[in-house]
GUMAR-714364 format. One line per 4 residues: for each residue y, z, x of C-alpha. Coordinates in Angstrom, 1 decimal. Last residue first. Layout:
Y:Z:X; ...
END
This chain:
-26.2:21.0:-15.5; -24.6:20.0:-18.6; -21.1:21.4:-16.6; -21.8:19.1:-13.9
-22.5:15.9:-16.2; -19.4:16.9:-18.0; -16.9:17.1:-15.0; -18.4:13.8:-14.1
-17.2:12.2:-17.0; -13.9:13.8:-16.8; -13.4:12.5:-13.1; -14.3:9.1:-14.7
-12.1:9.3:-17.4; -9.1:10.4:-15.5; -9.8:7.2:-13.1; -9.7:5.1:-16.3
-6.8:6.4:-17.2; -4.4:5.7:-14.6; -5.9:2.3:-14.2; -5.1:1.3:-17.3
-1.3:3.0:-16.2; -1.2:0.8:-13.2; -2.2:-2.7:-15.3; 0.5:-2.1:-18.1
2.5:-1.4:-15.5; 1.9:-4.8:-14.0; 1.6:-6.4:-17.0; 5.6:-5.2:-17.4
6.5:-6.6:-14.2; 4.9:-10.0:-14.5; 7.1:-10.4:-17.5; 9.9:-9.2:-15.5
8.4:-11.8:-12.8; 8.6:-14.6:-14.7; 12.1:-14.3:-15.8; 13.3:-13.9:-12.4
11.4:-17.4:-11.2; 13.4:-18.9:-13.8; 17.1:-17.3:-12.7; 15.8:-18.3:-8.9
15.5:-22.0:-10.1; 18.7:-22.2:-11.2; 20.4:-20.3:-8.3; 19.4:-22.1:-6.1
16.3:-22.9:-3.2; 16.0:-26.4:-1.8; 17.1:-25.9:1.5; 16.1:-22.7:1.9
12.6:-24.0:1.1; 12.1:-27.2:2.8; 12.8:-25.3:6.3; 10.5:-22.4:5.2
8.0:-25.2:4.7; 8.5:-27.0:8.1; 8.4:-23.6:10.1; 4.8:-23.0:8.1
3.2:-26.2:9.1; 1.1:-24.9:12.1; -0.1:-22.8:9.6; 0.3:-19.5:7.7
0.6:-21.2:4.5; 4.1:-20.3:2.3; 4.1:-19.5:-1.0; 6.3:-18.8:-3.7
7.0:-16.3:-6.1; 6.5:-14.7:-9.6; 4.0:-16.7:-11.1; 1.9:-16.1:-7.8
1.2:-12.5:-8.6; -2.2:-11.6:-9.0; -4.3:-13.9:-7.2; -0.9:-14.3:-4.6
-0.9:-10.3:-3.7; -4.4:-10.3:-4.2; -5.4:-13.2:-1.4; -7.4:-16.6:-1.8
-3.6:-18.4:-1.4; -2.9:-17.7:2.0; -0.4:-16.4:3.9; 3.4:-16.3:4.0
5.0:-15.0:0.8; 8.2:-15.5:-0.3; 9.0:-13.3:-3.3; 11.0:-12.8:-6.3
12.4:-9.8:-8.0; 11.9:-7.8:-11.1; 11.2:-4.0:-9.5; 7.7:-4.5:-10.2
7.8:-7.7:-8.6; 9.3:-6.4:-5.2; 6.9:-3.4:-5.0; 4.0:-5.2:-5.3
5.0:-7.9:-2.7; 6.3:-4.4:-0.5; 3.0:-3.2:-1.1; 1.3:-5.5:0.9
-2.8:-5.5:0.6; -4.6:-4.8:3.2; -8.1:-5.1:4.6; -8.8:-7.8:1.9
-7.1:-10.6:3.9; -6.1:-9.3:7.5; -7.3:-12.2:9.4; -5.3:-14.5:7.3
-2.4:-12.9:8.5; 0.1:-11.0:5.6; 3.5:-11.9:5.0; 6.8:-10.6:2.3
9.8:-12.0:2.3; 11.9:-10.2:-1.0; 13.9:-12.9:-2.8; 16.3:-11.9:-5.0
17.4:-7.9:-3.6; 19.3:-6.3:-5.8; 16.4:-5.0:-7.6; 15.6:-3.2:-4.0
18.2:-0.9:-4.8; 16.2:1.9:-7.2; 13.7:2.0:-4.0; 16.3:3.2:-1.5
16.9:1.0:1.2; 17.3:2.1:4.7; 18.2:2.1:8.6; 20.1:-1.1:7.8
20.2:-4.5:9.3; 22.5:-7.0:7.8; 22.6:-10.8:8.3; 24.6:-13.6:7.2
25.9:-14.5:10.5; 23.4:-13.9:13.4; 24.4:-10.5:15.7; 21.2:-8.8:15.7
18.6:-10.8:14.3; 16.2:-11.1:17.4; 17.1:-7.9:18.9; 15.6:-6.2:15.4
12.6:-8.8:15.1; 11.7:-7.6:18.6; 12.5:-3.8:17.8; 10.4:-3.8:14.9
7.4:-5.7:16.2; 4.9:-2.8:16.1; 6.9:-0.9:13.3; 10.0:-0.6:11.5
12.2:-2.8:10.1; 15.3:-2.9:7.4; 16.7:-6.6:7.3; 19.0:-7.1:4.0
19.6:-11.5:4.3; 22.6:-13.6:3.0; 22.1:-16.9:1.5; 24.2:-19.7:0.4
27.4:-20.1:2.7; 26.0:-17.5:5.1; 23.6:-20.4:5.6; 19.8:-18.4:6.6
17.6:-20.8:8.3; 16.8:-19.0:11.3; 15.7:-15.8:9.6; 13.4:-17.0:7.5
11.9:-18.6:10.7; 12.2:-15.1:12.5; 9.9:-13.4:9.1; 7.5:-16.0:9.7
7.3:-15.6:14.1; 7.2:-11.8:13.2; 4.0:-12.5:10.9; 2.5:-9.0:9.4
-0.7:-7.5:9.5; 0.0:-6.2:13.5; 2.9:-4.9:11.9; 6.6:-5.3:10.9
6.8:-2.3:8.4; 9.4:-2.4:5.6; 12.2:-3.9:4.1; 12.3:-7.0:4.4
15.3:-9.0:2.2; 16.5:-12.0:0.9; 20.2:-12.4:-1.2; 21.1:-15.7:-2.8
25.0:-15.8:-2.4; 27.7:-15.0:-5.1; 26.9:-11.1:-5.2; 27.5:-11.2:-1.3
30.1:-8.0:-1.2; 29.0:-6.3:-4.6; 25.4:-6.7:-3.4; 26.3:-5.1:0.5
27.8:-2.4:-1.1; 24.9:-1.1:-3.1; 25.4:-1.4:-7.2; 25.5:1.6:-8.7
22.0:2.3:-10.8; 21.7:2.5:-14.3; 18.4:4.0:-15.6; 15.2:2.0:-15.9
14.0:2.8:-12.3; 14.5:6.3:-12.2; 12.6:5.9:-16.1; 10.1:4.7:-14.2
9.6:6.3:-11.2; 6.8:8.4:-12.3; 4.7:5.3:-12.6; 5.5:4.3:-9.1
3.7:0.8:-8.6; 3.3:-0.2:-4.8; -0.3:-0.3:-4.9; -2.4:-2.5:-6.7
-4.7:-0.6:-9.3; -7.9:-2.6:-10.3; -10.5:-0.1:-10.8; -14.7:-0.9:-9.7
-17.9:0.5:-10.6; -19.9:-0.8:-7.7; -22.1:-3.6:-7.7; -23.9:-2.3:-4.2
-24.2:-4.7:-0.8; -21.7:-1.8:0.2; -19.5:-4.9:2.7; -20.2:-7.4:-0.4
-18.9:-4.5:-2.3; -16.0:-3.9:-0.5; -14.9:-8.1:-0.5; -15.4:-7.7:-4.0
-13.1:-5.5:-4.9; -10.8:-7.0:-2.4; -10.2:-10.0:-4.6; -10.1:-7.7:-7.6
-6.8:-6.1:-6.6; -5.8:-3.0:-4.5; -8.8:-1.3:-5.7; -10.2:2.0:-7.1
-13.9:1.8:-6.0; -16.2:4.5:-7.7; -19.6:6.1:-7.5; -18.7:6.1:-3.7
-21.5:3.2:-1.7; -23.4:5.3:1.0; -24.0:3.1:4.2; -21.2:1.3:4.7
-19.1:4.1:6.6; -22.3:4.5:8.9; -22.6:1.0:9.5; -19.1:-0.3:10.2
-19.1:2.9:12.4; -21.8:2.0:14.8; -21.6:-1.8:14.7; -17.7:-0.7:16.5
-19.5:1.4:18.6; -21.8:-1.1:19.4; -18.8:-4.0:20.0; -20.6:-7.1:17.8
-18.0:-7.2:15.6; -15.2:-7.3:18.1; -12.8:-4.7:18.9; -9.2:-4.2:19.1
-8.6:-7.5:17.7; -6.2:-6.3:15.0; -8.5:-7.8:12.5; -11.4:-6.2:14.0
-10.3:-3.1:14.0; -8.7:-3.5:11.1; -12.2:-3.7:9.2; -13.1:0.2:10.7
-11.3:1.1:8.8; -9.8:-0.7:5.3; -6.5:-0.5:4.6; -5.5:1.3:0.9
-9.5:1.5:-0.7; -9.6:5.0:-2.6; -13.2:5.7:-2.3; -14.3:7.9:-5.2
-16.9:11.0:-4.5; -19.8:12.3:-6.8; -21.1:15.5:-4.8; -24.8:15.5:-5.6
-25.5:13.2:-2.1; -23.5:15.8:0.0; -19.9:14.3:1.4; -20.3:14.2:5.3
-21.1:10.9:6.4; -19.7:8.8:3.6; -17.0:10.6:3.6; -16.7:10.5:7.4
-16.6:6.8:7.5; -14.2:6.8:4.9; -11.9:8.7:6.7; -12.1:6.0:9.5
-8.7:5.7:10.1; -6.4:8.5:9.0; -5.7:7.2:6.1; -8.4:5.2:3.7
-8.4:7.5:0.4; -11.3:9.7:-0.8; -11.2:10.7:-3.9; -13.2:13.8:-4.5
-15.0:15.1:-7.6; -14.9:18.7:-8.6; -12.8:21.4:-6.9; -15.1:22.2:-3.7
-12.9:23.8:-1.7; -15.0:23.5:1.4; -16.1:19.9:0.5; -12.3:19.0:0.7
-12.0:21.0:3.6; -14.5:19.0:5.4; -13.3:15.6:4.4; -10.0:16.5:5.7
-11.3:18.3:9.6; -13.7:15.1:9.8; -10.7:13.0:9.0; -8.6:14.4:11.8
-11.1:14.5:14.6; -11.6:11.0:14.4; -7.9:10.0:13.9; -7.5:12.2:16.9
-9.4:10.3:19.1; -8.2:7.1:18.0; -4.7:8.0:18.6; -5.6:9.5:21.9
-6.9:6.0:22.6; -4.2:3.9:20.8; -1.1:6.1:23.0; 1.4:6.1:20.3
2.4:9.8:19.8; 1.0:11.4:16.5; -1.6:14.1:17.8; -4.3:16.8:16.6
-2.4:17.2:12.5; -2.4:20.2:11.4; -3.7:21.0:7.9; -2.1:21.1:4.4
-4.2:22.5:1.4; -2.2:21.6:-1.6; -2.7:22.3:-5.5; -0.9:19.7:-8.0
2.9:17.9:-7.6; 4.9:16.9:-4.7; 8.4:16.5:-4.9; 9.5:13.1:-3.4
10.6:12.0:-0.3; 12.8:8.4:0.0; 10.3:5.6:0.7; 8.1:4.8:3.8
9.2:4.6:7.4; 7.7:6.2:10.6; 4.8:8.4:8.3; 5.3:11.9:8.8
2.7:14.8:9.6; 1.2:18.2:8.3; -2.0:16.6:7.6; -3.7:16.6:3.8
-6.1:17.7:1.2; -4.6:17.5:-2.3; -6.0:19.3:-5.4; -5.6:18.1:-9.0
-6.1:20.7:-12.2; -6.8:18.1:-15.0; -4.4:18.5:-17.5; -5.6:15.4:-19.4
-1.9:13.3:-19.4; 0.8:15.6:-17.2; -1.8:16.8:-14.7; -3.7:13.4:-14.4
-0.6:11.1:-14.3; 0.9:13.7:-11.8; -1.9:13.3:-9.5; -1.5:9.9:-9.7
1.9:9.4:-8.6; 1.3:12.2:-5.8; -1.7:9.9:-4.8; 0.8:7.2:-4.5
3.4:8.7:-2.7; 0.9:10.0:0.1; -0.3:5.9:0.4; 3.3:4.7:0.3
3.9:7.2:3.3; 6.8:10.2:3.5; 6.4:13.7:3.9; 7.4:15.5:0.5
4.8:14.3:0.1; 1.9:13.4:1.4; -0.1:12.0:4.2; -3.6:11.8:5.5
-5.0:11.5:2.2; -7.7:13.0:0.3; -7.4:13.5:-3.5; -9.8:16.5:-5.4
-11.0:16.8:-8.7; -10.7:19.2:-11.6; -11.0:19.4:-15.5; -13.3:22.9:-15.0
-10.4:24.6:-15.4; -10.8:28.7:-14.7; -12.0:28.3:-11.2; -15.1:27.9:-9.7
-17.8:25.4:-10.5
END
């Protein structure tokens, strides 16, 4: 193996920082782990191209080979197109470079599909499952599952199970496998856990303005992408019953339904939109609402939810109940089933909802917090112990 370190591996993403995207962040989060804690020497294959949203931009750590990026306007066909071409162009370059194993992440679309494809049969690779392609195609009802070129990829990308699956939670886990008809080795690491933020975290932060100016009243926020995962007609119910008298609500959207749920709350008392949130504020947040459609279960995982407990808040979650974010996380939330019921049960809840039971539900999830790091830096370290086993069956060879 070249190179003077033969502790290596390689992380492929479509995005990373200092561009912005949870999925870019968290490979940089990792990569950090593994050069701080085994000195391994990490290498990042990535586009030169912005996510619309995401966090504030961090440094990035490790070795980076950037590429162009073939198209980011919104036509869905181009889009496609370019995806393809894209991933082909990553996977490639990370073969090229050939720094030890590679983990393959899920952006662009279909990167997977090209891993499995492309990535000789002596080259251990890891599949980094964020959403799963070509799954959303389905669940976003772009295709069906008897479309032939849909058949097509969904048997190609299925075809050569990676030597490891890092997870989003163990639910998922086993919907990939079922898909791999393997028992893969698999790592629980849910994603929206910022190990390098930590002591960020920890440290006093001011208060925002719009927590000193409601501090009295139960504040619920969204902050994030409202996509074809997500429920607008949920997210508009919360939005109904907010009493300026009790509640007030942080809106920051962006995405498919953005500028729907945007016109929709403009204007109605006990509402701010904002461009942004920074991380370290979301604490200030009580309730974060969070939703996911049934039809997306196991193709992605929130990380908003995640993101929300870690931080020590509460949730309102709109799905259903055989899902990650609820398997591992209902003791810091509530739930709401995406049914004709749902309207009724956000109803019942904002009316019943204080103070009381929020200070209970907060307790849990600080616990829940800490098992959650606990969890994320487990993880950590089992994914530098499998690069480093593989690292010793090459150098035995």
């Amino acid at each position: 193996m070249d190179g003077t370190n033969p502790r290596c591996v390689t992380i492929v993403d479509r995005s990373y920082p200092p561009n912005r995207s949870i999925t870019g962040e968290s490979a940089c989060d990792l990569a950090r782990f593994l050069i701080e804690q085994y000195d391994i020497d990490v290498h990042i294959v990535h586009l030169d191209t912005d996510y619309g949203g995401g966090s504030d931009p961090v440094q990035p750590v490790g070795t980076v080979h950037k590429l162009p990026s073939f198209y980011n306007g919104k036509d869905k066909l181009k889009r496609f197109r370019a995806s393809l071409q894209e991933g082909k162009a990553l996977i490639k370059k990370a073969i090229e470079i050939n720094r030890g194993p590679i983990i393959c992440m899920t952006s662009p679309p279909l990167l997977n599909y090209w891993a499995s494809k492309l990535i000789p049969v002596d080259r251990p690779w890891f599949l980094w499952s964020m959403d799963l392609f070509p799954d959303a195609f389905i669940s976003s009802r772009l295709s069906s599952k008897w479309n032939p070129i849909y058949r097509y990829f969904d048997k190609v990308t299925y075809r050569r199970a990676p030597e490891r699956l890092i997870a989003l939670g163990p639910l998922q886990a086993e919907y990939i496998q079922e898909k791999y008809k393997k028992n893969i080795e698999s790592i629980t690491l849910p994603c929206g856990i910022m190990l390098s933020n930590l002591d960020k975290v920890d440290s006093p932060v001011s208060l925002p303005k719009w927590k000193e100016e409601y501090s009295d009243k139960i504040i619920f926020g969204y902050c994030g992408n409202v996509g074809e995962a997500h429920s607008p007609e949920f997210l508009k119910a919360c939005l109904d019953q907010i009493d300026p008298e009790k509640h007030h609500f942080i809106l920051v959207a962006y995405g498919k339904h953005s500028e729907d749920i945007l016109a929709y709350a403009n204007g109605k008392p006990g509402v701010t939109i904002l461009n942004h949130v920074p991380r370290e504020q979301l604490q200030y947040i009580d309730i974060h609402v969070v939703s996911l459609k049934e039809d997306w279960v196991h193709v992605c995982v929130p990380s908003k939810l995640v993101s929300a407990v870690y931080m020590e808040s509460n949730f309102l979650f709109c799905g259903i109940a055989a899902c990650d974010n609820w398997h591992l996380m209902q003791d810091s939330g509530w739930l709401v089933t995406d049914d004709d019921q749902m309207i009724d049960q956000v109803k019942t809840f904002f009316k019943t909802i204080n103070k009381d039971e929020l200070a209970k539900a907060k307790e849990r999830a600080t616990l829940r917090s800490g098992k959650l790091v606990d969890r994320s830096r487990k993880a950590y370290n089992e994914i530098a112990l499998a690069i480093l086993e593989y690292q010793k069956i090459e150098n035995e060879k």
